[in-house]
VEXFI-182816 format. One record per residue (C-alpha): y, x, z. Coordinates in pm, whole numbers. Example, Ala and Ser with C-alpha at 12.3 -4.5 7.8 and 13.67 -1.06 7.14 Angstrom:
+--------+--------+--------+
!     c2 !     c1 !     c3 !
+--------+--------+--------+
!   -450 !   1230 !    780 !
!   -106 !   1367 !    714 !
+--------+--------+--------+
This chain:
+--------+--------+--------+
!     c2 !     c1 !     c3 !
+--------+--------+--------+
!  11244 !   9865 !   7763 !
!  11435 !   9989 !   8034 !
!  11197 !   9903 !   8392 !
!  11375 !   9629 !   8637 !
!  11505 !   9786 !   8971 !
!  11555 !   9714 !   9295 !
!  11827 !   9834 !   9472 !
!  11807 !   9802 !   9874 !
!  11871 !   9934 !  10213 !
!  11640 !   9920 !  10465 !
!  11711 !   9935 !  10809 !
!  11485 !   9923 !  11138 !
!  11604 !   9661 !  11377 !
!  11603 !   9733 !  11761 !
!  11314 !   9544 !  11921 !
!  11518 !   9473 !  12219 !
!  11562 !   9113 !  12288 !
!  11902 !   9081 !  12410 !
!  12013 !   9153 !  12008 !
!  12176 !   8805 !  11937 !
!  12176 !   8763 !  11532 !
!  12417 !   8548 !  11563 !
!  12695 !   8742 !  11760 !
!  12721 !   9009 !  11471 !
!  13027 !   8948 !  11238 !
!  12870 !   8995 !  10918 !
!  12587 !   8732 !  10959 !
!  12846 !   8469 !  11152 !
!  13070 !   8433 !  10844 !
!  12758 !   8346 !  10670 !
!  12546 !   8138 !  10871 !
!  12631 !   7824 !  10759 !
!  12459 !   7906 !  10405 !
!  12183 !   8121 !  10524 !
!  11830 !   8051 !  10456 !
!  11545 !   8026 !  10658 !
!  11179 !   8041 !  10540 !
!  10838 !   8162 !  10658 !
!  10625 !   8381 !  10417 !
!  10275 !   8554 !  10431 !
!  10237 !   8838 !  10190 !
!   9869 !   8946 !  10100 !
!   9906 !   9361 !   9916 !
!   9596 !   9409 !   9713 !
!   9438 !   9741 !   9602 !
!   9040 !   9884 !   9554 !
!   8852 !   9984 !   9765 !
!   8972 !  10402 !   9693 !
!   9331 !  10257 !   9670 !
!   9405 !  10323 !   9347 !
!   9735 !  10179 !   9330 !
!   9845 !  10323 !   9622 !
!   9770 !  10665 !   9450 !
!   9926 !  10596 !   9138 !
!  10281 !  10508 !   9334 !
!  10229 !  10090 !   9258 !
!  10139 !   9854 !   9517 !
!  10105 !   9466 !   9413 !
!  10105 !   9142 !   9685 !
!  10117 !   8781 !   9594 !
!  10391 !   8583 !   9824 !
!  10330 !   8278 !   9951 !
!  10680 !   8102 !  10015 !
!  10627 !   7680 !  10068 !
!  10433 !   7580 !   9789 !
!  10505 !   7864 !   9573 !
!  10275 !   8180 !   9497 !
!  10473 !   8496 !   9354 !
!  10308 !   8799 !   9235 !
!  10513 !   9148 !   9240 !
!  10448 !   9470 !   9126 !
!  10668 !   9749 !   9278 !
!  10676 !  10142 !   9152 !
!  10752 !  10413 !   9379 !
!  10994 !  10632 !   9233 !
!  11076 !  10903 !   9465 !
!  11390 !  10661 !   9602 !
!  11386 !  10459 !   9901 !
!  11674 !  10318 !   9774 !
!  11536 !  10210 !   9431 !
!  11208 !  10099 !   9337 !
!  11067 !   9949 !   8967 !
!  10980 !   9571 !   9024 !
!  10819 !   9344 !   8828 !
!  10827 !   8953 !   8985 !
!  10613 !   8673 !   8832 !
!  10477 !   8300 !   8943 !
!  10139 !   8278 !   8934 !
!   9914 !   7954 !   9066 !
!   9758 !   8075 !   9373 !
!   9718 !   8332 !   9623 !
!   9533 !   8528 !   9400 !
!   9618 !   8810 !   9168 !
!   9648 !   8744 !   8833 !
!   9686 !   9089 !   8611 !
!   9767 !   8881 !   8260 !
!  10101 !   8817 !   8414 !
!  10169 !   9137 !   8503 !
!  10342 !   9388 !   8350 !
!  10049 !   9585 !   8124 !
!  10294 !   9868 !   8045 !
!  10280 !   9918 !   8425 !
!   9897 !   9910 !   8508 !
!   9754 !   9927 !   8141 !
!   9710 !  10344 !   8231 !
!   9461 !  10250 !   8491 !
!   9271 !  10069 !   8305 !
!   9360 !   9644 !   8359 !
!   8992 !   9451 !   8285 !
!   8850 !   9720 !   8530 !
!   9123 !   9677 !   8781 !
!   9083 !   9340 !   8768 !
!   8744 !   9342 !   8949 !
!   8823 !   9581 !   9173 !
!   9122 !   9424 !   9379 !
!   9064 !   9295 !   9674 !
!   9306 !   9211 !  10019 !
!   9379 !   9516 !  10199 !
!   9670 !   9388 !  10475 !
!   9905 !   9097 !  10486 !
!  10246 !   9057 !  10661 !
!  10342 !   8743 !  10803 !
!  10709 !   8697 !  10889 !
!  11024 !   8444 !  10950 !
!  11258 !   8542 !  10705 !
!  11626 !   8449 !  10712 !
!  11864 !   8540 !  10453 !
!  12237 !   8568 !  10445 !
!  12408 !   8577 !  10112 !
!  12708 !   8801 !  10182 !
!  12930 !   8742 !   9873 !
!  13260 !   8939 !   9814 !
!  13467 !   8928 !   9560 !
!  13380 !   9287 !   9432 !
!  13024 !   9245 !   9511 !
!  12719 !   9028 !   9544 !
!  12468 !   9103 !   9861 !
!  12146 !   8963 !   9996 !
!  12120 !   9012 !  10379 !
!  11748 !   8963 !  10486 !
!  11621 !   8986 !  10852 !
!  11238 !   8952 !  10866 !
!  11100 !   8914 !  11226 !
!  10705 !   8951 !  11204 !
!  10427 !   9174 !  11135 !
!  10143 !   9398 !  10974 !
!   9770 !   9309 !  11008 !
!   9510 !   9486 !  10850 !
!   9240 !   9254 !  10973 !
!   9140 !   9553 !  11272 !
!   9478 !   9667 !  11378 !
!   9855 !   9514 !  11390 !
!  10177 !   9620 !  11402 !
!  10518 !   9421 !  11494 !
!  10758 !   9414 !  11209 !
!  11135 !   9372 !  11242 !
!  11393 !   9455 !  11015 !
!  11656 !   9391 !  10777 !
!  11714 !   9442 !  10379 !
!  12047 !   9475 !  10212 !
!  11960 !   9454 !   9839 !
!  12235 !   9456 !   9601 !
!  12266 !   9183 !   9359 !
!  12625 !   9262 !   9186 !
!  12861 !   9558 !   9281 !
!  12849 !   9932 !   9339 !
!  12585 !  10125 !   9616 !
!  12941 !  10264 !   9768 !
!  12998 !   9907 !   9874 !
!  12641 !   9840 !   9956 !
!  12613 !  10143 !  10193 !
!  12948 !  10014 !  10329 !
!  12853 !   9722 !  10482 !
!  12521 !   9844 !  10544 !
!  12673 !  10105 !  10786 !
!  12896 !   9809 !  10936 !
!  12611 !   9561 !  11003 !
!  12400 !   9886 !  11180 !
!  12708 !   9974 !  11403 !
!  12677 !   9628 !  11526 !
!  12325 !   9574 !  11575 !
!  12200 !   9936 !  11659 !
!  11996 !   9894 !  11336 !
!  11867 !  10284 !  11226 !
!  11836 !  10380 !  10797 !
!  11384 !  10298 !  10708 !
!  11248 !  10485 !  10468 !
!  10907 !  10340 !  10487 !
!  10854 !  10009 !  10278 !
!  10581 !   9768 !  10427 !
!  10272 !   9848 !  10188 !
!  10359 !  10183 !  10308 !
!  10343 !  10075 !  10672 !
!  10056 !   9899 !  10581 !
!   9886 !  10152 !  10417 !
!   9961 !  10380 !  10727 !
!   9830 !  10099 !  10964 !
!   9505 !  10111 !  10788 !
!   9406 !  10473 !  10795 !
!   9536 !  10504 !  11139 !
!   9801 !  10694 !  11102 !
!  10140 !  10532 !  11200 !
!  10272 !  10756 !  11389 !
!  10148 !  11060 !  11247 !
!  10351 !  11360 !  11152 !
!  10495 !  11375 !  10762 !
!  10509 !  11664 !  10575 !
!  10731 !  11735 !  10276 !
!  10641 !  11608 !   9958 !
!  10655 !  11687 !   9601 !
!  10923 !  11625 !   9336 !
!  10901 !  11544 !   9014 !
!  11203 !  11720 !   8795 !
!  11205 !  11729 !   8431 !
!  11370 !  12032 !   8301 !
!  11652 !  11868 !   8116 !
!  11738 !  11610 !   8396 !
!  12097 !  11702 !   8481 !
!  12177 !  11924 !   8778 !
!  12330 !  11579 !   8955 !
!  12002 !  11383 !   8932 !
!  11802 !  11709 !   9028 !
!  11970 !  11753 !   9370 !
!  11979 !  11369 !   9474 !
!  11599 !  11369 !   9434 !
!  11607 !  11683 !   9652 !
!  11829 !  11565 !   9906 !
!  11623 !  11179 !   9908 !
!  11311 !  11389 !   9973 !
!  11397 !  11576 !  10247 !
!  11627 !  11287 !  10435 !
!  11284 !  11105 !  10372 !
!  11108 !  11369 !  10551 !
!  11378 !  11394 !  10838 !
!  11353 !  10996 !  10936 !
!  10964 !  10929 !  10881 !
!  10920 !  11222 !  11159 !
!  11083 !  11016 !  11417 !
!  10789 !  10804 !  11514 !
!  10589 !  11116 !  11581 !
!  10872 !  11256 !  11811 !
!  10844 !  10920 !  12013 !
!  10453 !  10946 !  11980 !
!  10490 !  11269 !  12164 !
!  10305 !  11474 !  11904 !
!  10520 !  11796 !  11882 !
!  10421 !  11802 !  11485 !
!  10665 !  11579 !  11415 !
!  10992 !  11733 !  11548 !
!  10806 !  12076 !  11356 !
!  10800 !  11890 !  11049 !
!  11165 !  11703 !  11146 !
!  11298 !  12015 !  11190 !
!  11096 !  12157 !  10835 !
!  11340 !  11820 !  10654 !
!  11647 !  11974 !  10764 !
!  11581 !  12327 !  10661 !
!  11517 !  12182 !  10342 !
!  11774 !  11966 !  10341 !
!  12070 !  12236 !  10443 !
!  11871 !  12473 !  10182 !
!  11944 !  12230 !   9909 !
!  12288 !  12192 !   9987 !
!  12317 !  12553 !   9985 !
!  12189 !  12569 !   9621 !
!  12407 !  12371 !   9492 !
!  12688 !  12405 !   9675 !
!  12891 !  12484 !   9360 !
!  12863 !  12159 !   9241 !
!  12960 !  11939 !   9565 !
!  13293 !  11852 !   9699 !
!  13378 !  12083 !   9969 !
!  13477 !  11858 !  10272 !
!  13211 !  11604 !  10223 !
!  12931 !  11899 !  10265 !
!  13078 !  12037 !  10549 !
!  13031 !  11704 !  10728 !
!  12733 !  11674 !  10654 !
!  12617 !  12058 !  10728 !
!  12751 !  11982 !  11058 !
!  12584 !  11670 !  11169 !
!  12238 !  11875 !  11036 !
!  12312 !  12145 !  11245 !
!  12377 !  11977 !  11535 !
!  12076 !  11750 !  11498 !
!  11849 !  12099 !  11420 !
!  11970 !  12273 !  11748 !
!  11853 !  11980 !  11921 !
!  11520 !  12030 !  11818 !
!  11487 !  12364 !  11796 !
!  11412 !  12480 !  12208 !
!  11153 !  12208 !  12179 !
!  10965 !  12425 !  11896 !
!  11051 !  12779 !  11994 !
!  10954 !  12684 !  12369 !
!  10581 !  12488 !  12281 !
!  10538 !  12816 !  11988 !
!  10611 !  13063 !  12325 !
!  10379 !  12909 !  12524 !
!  10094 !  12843 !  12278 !
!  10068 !  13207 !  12115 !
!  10224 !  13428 !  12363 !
!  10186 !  13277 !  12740 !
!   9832 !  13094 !  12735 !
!   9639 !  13376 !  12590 !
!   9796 !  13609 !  12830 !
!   9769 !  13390 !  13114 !
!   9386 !  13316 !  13054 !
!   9358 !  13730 !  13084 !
!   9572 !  13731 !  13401 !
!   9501 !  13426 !  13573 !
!   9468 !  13569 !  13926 !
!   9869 !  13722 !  13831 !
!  10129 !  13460 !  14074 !
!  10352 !  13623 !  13887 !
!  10212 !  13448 !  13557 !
!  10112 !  13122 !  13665 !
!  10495 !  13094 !  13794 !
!  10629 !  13185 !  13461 !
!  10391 !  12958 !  13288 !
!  10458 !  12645 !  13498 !
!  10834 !  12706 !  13476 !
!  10846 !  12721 !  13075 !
!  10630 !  12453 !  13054 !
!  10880 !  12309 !  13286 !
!  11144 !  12368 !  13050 !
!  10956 !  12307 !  12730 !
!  10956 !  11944 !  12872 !
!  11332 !  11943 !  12936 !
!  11350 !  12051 !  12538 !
!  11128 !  11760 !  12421 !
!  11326 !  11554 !  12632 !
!  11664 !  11666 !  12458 !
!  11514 !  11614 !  12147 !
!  11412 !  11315 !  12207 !
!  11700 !  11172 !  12309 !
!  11889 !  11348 !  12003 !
!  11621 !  11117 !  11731 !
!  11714 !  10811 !  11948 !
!  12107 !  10848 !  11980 !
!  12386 !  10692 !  11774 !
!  12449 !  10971 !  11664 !
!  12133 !  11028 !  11446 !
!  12162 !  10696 !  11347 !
!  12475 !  10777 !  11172 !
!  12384 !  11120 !  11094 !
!  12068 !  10953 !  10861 !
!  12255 !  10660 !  10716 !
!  12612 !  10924 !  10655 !
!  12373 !  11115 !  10463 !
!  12203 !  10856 !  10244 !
!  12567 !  10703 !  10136 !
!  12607 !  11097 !  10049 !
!  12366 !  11128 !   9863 !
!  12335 !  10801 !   9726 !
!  12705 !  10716 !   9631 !
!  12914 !  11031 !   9727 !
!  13190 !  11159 !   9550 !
!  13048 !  11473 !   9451 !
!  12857 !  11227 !   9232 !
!  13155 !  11163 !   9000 !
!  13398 !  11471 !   9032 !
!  13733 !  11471 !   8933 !
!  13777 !  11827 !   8828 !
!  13615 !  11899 !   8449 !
!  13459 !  12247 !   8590 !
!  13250 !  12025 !   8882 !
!  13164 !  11755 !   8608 !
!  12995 !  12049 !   8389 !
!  12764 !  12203 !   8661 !
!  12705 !  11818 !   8747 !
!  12548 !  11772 !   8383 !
!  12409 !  12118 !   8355 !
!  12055 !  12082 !   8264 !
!  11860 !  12226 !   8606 !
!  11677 !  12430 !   8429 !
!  11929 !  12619 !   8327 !
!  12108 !  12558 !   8707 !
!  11793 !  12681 !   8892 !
!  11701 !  12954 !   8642 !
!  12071 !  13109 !   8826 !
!  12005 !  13002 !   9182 !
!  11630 !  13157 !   9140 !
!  11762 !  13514 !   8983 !
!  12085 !  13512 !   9257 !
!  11851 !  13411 !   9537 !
!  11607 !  13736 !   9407 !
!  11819 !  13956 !   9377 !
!  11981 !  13936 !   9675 !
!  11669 !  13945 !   9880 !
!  11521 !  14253 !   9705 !
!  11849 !  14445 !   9750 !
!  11861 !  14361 !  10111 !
!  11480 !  14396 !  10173 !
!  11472 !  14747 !  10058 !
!  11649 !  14867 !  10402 !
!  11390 !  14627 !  10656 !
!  11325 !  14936 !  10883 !
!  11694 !  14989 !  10902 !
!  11849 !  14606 !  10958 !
!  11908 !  14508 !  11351 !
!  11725 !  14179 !  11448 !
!  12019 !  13945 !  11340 !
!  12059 !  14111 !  10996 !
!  11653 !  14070 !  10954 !
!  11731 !  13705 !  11057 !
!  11980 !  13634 !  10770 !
!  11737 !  13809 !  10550 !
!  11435 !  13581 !  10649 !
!  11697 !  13264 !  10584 !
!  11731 !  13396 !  10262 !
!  11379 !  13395 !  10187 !
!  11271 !  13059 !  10317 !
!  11590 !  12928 !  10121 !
!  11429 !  13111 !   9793 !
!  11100 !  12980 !   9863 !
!  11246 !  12580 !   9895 !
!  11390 !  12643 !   9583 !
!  11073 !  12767 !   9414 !
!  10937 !  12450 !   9612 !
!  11159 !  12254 !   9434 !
!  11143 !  12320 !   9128 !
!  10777 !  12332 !   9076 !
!  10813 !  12098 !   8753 !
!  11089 !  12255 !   8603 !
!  10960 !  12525 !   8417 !
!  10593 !  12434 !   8270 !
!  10329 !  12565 !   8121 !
!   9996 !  12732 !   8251 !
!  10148 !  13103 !   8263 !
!  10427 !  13003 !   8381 !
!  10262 !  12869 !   8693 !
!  10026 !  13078 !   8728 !
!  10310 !  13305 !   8766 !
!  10478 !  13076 !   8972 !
!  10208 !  12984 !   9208 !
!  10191 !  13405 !   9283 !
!  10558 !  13448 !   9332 !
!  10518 !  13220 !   9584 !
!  10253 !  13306 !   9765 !
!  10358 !  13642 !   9822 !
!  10716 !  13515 !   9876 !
!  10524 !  13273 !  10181 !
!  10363 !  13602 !  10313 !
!  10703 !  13799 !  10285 !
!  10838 !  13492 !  10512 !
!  10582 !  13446 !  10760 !
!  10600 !  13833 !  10790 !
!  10978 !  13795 !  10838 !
!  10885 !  13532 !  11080 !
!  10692 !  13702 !  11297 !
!  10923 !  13980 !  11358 !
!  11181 !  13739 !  11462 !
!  10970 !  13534 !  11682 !
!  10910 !  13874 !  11847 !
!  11274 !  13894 !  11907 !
!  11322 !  13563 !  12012 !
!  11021 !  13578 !  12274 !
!  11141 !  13902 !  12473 !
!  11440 !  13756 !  12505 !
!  11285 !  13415 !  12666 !
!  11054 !  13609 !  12883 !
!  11340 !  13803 !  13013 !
!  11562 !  13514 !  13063 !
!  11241 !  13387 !  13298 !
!  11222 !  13709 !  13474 !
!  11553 !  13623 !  13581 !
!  11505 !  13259 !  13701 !
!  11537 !  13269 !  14155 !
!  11199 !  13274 !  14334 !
!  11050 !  12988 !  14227 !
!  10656 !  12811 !  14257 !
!  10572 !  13081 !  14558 !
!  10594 !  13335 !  14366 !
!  10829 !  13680 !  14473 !
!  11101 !  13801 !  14191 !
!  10904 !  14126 !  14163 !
!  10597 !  13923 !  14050 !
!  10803 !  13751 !  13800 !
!  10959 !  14021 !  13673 !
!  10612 !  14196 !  13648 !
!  10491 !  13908 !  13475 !
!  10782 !  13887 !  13280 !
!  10712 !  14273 !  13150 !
!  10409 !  14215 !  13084 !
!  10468 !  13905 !  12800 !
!  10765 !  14151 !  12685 !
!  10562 !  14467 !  12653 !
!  10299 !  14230 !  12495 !
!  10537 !  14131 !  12201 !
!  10721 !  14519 !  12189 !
!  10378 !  14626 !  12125 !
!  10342 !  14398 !  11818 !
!  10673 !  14479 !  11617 !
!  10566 !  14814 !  11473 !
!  10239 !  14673 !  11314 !
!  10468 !  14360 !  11217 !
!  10751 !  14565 !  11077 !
!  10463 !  14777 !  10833 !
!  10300 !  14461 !  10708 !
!  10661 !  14276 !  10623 !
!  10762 !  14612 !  10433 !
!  10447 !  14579 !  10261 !
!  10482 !  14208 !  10182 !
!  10833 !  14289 !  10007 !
!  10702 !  14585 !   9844 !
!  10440 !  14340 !   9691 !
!  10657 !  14058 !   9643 !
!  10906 !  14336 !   9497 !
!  10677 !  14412 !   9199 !
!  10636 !  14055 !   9077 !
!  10854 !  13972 !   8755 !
!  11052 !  13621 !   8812 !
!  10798 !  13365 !   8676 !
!  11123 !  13165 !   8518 !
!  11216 !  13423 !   8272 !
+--------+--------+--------+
């Protein structure tokens, strides 16, 4: 029996108060049958959260008189989640409603006296039935929030689930209704906000996650759980960005690598003009970020160290205060990038992309066949075209000029994503043990390849600085003396670097591809 799905878009609601519900199109054409309600959801787990680690999370609903128990999968989507919706007497779990296929694998008469209340929400909940005549949609605003009993957050946003019609159309007005209220694309339900709340750690940094890709799943399903992964990535890092913690536009920045790496991949398979869009908007958004990174990685590993052995140095404590000068300016232009319009579209463009684009359903017969290729046969290509290009290139490191080395290093991270990726793909215990050594060396090869670049990248910022006019008290010869100094520091470390990354490829040459 096929599971029962929810299919929704959630969007984050500007806290501001001067947003009048009322004055947005959409939601005046349907006032006069919207519905108004309050409703106090209690999410129950054990004590070690079990169904938080097994992807379920369960609440009963209070709504009036009425008590109604759901059971929600997480599958990889935050556009479409299993759901399983029962009436039960009272504000109480009860498990002989539920679904057994769903929780029977943890074991129900145990689980049973386990649960107990881990947070509630409590919110006003309006909803707007926004019926046209090619589809069926249930606007929800929900003006609240999250209490764990020791710590509470405000809660304020609206769901667009789709009750009849296409996710083209559902995106559609989705996009309209967030042009008019400043609303911004959610990826995190509540139980995971909840969930969050309760360990403390709201606004902490995300890191990638992993995917789950059968082998035969066709190449089209494949890269829309890619793409959903790392867009998920790219939009849960914003609160850490706004937190200040520079983790988060590290890890921001890590989603869009991904993300363009992906693309890259399987960039036989998508419609030409639509990619390019959306390359551009995530290359724009990534040079935003990047002085933030590259300036706070300068500072941290080159500057400080130095500057603790040369603190009496003017010279140096000029340099120092001026980067960190500018390193502010950079988290400042980041920060304003995460809160424009722009990146409001840019993560809500890309979701309708990936979600209902029309690389999806190709017109030309070629495009439809790489669409259904099984990805194992799909990334057994892109993982032999991706190797083969770095170990011809790799062969001449001591020879390739900084930007060449660059490309190079692109070339492995992109390999390395895709060995990321496909982690499922190709089982079996040899297999990944063969795996799981391809990429660590192919890691060290990167980080190698990393290193020598950031070497690059650093002489050139110290002698931009050298440049800057007198600044901080501090005479342009001292600067520039300063400013040698943090050059000849890094010029001294690219020999040893350029030995160990020709040793890393000549180990990572010698492996045999693990998905032969």
């Amino acid at each position: 029996m096929s599971t029962p799905k929810e299919i929704e878009i959630k969007l984050q609601l500007p806290s501001a108060p001067s947003l009048r519900l009322n004055d947005v199109p959409l939601l005046r054409q349907a006032s006069g049958s919207k519905r108004s309600e309050d409703e106090v959801s209690i999410y129950f787990d054990t004590g070690r959260l079990k169904l938080k680690r097994n992807g379920l999370t369960l609440r009963v609903r209070r709504t009036g008189g009425r008590y109604i128990q759901t059971i929600k999968s997480d599958n990889g989507s935050p556009f479409e989640r299993g759901e399983w919706e029962t009436e039960v007497e009272d504000g109480r779990p009860d498990l002989k409603q539920a679904d057994t296929s769903t929780l029977e694998p943890l074991g129900i008469k145990k689980l049973r006296k386990q649960l107990r209340p881990v947070f509630e929400t409590r919110v006003q909940r309006i909803t707007y039935p926004l019926t046209r005549k090619d589809c069926d949609i249930a606007l929800t605003i929900d003006r609240g929030e999250i209490d764990t009993g020791e710590n509470a957050m405000p809660l304020y946003e609206a769901e667009l689930e789709l009750k009849r019609g296409n996710k083209a159309r559902l995106f559609q007005i989705a996009r309209a209704f967030a042009r008019a209220t400043s609303a911004e694309l959610a990826v995190k339900s509540k139980p995971q906000r909840g969930y969050e709340l309760l360990a403390d750690e709201d606004a902490a940094a995300v890191s990638s996650e992993g995917i789950e890709i059968a082998a035969d799943m066709p190449a089209r399903a494949a890269f829309q759980s890619i793409g959903l992964a790392c867009l998920k990535q790219i939009v849960a890092n914003k609160q850490a960005i706004l937190a200040g913690d520079p983790e988060g536009i590290h890890q921001m920045r890590i989603g869009l690598r991904r993300l363009r790496a992906a693309i890259s991949l399987f960039s036989g398979m998508l419609a030409e003009a639509e990619a390019r869009d959306v390359k551009t908007e995530l290359k724009w958004l990534t040079n935003e970020l990047g002085p933030a990174r590259e300036f706070d990685v300068f500072l941290t590993r080159v500057v400080a160290p130095l500057q603790k052995q040369s603190a009496r140095l003017v010279g140096m404590r000029s340099l120092s205060h001026d980067l960190a000068d500018r390193r502010e300016a950079a988290k400042a232009r980041a920060l304003t990038a995460v809160c424009s319009k722009r990146f409001r579209d840019l993560t809500l463009n890309v979701a309708a992309w990936l979600e209902a684009g029309g690389w999806r359903e190709p017109r030309q017969k070629l495009l439809r066949e790489r669409c259904e290729e099984p990805i194992e046969k799909a990334a057994r290509a892109q993982l032999t075209r991706r190797w083969k290009k770095i170990r011809k290139r790799g062969r001449r490191l001591a020879e390739l000029d900084p930007g060449v080395r660059h490309k190079l290093r692109i070339q492995a991270k992109k390999l390395r994503y895709a060995t990321e990726f496909y982690k499922t793909v190709f089982p079996g215990k040899r297999k990944e043990k063969r795996r799981a050594a391809f990429l660590a060396s192919l890691k060290h090869m990167q980080d190698c390849f990393g290193e020598l670049n950031d070497v690059f990248m650093h002489e050139k910022l110290a002698t931009d600085l050298g440049k800057v006019p007198v600044a901080r008290s501090a005479k342009r010869s001292e600067r520039v003396f300063a400013a040698g100094m943090l050059t000849g520091l890094e010029e001294a470390r690219f020999k040893p670097l350029l030995k160990a990354a020709e040793d890393a490829f000549c180990a990572f040459e010698r492996l045999e591809p693990y998905w032969r």
